[in-house]
LOLUM-527688 format. One line per field, with one value per residue (C-alpha): residue number from 1; residue in one letter; z, x, y. Coordinates in Angstrom, 2 decimals, decimal comma, always signed. Example, Ala and Ser with C-alpha at 12.3 -4.5 7.8 and 13.67 -1.06 7.14 Angstrom:
<sites>
pos = [1:2] .
code = [A:S] .
up = [+7,80:+7,14] .
east = [+12,30:+13,67] .
north = [-4,50:-1,06] .
</sites>
This chain:
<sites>
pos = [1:2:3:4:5:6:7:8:9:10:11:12:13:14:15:16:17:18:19:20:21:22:23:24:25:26:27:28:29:30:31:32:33:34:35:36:37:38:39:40:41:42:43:44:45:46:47:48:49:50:51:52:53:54:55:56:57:58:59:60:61:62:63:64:65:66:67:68:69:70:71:72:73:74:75:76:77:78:79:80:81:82:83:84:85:86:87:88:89:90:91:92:93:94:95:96:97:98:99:100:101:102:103:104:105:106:107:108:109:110:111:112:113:114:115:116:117:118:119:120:121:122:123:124:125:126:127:128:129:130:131:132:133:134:135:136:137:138:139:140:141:142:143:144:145:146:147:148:149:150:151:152:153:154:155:156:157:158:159:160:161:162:163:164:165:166:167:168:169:170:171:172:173:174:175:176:177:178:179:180:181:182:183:184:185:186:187:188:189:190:191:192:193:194:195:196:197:198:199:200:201:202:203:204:205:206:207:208:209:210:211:212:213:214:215:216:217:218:219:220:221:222:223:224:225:226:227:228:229:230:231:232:233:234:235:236:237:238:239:240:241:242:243:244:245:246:247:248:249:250:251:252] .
code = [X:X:X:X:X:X:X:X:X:X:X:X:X:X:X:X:X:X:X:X:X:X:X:X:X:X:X:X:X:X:X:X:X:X:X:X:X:X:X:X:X:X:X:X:X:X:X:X:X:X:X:X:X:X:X:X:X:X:X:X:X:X:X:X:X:X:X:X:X:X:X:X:X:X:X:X:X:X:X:X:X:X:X:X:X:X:X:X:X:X:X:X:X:X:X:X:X:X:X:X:X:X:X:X:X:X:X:X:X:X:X:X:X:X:X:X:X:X:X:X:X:X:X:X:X:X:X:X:X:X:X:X:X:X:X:X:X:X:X:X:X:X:X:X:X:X:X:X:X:X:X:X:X:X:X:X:X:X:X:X:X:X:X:X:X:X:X:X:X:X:X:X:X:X:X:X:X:X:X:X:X:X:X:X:X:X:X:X:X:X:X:X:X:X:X:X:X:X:X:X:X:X:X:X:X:X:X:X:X:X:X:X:X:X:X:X:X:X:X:X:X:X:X:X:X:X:X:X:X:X:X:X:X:X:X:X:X:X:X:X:X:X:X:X:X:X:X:X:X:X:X:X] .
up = [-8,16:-7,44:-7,75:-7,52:-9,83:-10,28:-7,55:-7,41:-5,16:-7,64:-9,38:-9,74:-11,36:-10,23:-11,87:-11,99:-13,13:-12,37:-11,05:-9,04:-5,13:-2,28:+0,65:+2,51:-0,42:-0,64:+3,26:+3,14:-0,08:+2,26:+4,80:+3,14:+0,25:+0,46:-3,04:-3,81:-7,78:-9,78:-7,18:-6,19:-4,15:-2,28:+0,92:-1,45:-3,30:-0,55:+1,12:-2,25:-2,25:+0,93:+0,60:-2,80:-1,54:-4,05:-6,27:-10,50:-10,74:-13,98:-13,55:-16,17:-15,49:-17,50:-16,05:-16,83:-14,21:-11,28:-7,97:-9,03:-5,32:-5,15:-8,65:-8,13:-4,74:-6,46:-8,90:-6,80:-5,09:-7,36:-8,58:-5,41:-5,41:-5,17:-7,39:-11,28:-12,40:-16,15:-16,86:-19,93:-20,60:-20,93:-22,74:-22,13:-19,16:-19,02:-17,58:-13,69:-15,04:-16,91:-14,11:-12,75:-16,45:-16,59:-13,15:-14,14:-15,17:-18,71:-20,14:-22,55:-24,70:-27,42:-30,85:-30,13:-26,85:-25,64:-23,65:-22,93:-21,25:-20,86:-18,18:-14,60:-14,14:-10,67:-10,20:-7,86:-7,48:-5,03:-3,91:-5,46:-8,48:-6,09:-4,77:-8,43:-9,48:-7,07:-7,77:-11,21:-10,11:-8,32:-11,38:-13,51:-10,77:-11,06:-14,64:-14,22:-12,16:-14,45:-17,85:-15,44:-15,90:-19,08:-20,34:-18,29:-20,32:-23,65:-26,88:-26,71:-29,65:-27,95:-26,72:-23,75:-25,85:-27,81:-24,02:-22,70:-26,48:-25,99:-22,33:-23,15:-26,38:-24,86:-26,99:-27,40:-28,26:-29,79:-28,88:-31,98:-31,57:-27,90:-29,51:-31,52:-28,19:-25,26:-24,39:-24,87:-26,28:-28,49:-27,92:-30,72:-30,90:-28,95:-28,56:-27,15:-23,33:-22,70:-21,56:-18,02:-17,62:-19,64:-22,33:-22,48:-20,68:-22,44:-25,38:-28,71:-28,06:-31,03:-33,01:-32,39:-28,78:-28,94:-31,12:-27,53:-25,13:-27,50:-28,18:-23,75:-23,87:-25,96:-24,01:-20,65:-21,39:-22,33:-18,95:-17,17:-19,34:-18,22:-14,58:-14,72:-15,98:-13,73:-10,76:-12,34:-12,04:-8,26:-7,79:-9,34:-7,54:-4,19:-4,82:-5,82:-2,47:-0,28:-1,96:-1,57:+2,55:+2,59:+1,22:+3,41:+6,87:+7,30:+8,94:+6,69] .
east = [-18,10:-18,61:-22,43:-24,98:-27,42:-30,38:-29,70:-31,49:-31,27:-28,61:-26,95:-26,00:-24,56:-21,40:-20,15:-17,20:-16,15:-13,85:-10,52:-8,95:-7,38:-5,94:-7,96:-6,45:-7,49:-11,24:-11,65:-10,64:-12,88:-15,83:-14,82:-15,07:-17,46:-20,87:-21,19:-17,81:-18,75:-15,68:-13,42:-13,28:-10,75:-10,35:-12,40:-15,41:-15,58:-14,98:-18,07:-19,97:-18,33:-19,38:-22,91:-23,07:-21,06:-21,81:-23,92:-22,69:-21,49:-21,80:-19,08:-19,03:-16,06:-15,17:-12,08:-8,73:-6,96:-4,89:-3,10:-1,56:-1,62:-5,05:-6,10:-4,41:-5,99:-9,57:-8,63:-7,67:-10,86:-12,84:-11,01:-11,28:-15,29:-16,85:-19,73:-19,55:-17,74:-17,95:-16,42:-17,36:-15,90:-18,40:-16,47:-12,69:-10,60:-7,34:-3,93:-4,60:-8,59:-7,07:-5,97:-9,21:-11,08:-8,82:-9,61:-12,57:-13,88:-15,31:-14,33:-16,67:-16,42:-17,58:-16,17:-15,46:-14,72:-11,04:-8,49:-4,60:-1,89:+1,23:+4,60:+3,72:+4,81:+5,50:+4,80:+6,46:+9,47:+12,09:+15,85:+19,40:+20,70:+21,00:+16,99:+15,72:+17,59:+15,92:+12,82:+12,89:+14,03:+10,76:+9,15:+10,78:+9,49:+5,98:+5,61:+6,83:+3,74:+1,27:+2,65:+1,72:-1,45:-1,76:+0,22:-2,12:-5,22:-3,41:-3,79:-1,29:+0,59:+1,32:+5,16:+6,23:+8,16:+4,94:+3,15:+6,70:+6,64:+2,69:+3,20:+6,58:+4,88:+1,58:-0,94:-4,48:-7,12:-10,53:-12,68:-11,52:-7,99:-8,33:-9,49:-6,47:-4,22:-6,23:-8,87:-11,63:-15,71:-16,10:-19,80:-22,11:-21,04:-22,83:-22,67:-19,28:-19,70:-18,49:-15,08:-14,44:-11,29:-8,44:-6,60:-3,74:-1,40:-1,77:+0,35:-0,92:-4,57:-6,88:-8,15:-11,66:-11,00:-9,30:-12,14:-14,87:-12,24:-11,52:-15,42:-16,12:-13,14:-14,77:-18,47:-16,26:-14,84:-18,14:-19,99:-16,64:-16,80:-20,42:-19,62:-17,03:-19,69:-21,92:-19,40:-18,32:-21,63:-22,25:-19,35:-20,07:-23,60:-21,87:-19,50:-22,59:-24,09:-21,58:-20,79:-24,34:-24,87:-20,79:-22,44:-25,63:-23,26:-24,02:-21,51:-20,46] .
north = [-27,72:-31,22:-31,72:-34,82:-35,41:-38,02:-39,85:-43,92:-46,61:-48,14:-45,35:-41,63:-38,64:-36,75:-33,95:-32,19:-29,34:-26,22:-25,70:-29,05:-27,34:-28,91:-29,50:-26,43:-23,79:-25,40:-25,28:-21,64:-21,08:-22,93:-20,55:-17,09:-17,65:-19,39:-19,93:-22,22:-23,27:-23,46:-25,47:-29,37:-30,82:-33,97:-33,60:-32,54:-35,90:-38,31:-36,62:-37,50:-40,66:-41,58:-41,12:-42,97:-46,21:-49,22:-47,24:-47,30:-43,57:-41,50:-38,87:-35,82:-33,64:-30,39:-29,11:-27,52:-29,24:-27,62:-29,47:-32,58:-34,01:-32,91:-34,62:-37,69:-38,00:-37,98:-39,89:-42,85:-42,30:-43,23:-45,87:-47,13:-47,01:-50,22:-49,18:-48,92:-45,95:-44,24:-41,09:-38,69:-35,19:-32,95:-30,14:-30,59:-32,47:-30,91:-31,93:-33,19:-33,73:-36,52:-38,51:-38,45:-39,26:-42,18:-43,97:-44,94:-48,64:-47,02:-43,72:-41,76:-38,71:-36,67:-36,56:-32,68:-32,64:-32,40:-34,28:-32,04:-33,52:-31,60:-31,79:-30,97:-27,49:-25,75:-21,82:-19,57:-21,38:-19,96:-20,77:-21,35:-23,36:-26,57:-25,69:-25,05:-28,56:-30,68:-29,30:-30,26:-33,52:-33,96:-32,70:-35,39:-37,88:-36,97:-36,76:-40,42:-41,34:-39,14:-41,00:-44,67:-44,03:-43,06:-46,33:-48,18:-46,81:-46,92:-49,66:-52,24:-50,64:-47,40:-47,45:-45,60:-43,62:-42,42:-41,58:-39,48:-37,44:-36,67:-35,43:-33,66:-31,84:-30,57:-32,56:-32,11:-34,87:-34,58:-37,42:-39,62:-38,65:-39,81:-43,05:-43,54:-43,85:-44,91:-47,37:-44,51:-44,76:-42,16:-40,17:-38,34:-34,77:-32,20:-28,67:-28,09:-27,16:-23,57:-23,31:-23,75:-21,54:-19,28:-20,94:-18,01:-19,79:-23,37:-23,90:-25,92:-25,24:-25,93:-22,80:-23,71:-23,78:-20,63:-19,04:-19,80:-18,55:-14,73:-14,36:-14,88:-12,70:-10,50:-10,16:-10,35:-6,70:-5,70:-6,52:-5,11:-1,90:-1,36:-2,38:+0,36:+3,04:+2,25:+2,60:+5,72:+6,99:+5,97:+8,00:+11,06:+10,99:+10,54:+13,32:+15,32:+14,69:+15,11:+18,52:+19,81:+18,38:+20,48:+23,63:+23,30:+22,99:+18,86:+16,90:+13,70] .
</sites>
C-alpha cells in the first residue's frame, strides 16, 4: 500500500508498506481485487509522486522487500524528487526496502526498529548447468549495484569489504546498529510496528522478531481453525437441506 497522508501546500506523508511487485503483478492485482493493501510497485508511486511535485516528503515504509527491478525503480524515484525527502522505518525495511530507505536526503529510524540486507536471490530458476551459471552471474552483477548504494550511505570508515561480508552474511540492524555503519538518525523507541510479512524463510532474524511473527502465527491458526468450523457447519446444514427437499420429491 502506498498511501498519502496530511497533505499541505508544502509538504506530505507517504507511506509504504507491504510487499514491493513489478508493475505487471500490481496492474493485475488493480485488476482483480479492489482492495490492493499489501502491494506497491513502481507505477503506484510515480502517480503519488506526481501529484506531490516539489513538496518535502515524509516517507515511512515497513516492508520486507520483494522485486529488485521494481525496488530500485522507486527508489530512484524518489531520489529523483525535487522536494525534500526523509525516510523512517516504521517497523522493519527489509532487503529491496532498503534501497528505497536509503535514497532519501535524511534517513530516520527507531532504536528497535530493523534494517536486513542479504544476497539477491532468484526463485524458480529453470535450464541447464550453462543457464543456471549465467544466472548467477547476473546475480553477482546485481548484488554489485545493491552494495553501491549502501557504500554510498555508509561512514567513511566502513570498507567495501565490511559492506560485501554484511550483504553476503544476511545481517540485521536495530536502529543503533544501523547507526554504527551508515549515515542514519536514530529515533526514540516506539512500540514495534506489527510485522508486515513471514519471517520463515529469512535467515539470522532476531529472537524478538521471531517471538511477533510465532505469537500472529499462533492467533492466525486460531481464526483459521474457527473459519474451518464454521464452514464445516454450513456444510452439514446444506447437506441437511438438500436431504430433506430429496425425501419430499424437490428438484435441486
Amino acid at each position: 500500500m502506498i498511501e498519502i497522508r496530511n497533505e499541505t501546500a508544502e509538504s506530505a506523508e507517504l507511506y509504504i508498506s507491504g510487499n514491493i511487485i513489478d508493475d505487471d503483478t500490481g496492474g493485475l492485482i488493480d485488476a482483480w481485487y479492489e482492495n490492493s493493501t499489501g502491494y506497491q510497485w513502481p507505477d503506484k508511486i510515480r502517480q503519488q509522486l506526481d501529484s506531490l511535485r516539489g513538496k518535502d516528503l515524509t516517507i515511512y515504509i515497513n516492508s520486507d522487500g520483494g522485486s529488485v527491478p521494481a525496488g530500485v525503480a522507486m527508489a530512484n524515484m524518489i531520489e529523483r524528487h525535487d522536494g525534500r525527502t526523509t525516510a523512517i522505518v516504521d517497523g522493519w525495511c527489509c532487503s529491496i526496502a532498503t534501497q528505497i530507505f536509503f535514497a532519501a536526503d535524511v534517513r530516520r529510524i527507531p532504536a528497535n526498529a530493523y534494517l536486513m540486507i542479504h544476497k539477491p536471490a532468484v526463485y524458480g530458476a529453470a535450464g541447464n548447468a550453462d543457464d543456471l551459471r549465467r544466472e548467477a552471474d547476473v546475480l553477482d552483477t546485481i548484488q554489485q549495484g545493491l552494495e553501491a548504494t549502501y557504500r554510498k550511505a555508509a561512514h567513511e570508515e566502513v570498507t567495501d569489504a565490511d559492506i560485501h561480508a554484511m550483504v553476503n552474511e544476511e545481517t540485521w540492524l536495530t536502529g543503533e546498529q544501523a547507526a554504527e555503519f551508515f549515515h542514519v538518525d536514530v529515533l526514540e523507541s516506539a512500540r514495534m510496528a506489527a510485522c508486515v510479512g513471514s519471517v520463515k524463510f529469512m535467515k539470522d532474524v532476531p529472537a524478538d522478531v521471531r517471538l511477533v511473527e510465532h505469537k500472529e502465527d499462533a492467533a492466525k491458526e486460531q481464526q483459521d481453525e474457527k473459519k474451518c468450523c464454521q464452514k464445516a457447519a454450513q456444510v452439514s446444514k446444506a447437506r441437511v437441506a438438500i436431504a430433506l427437499a430429496l425425501a419430499k420429491g424437490a428438484t435441486i
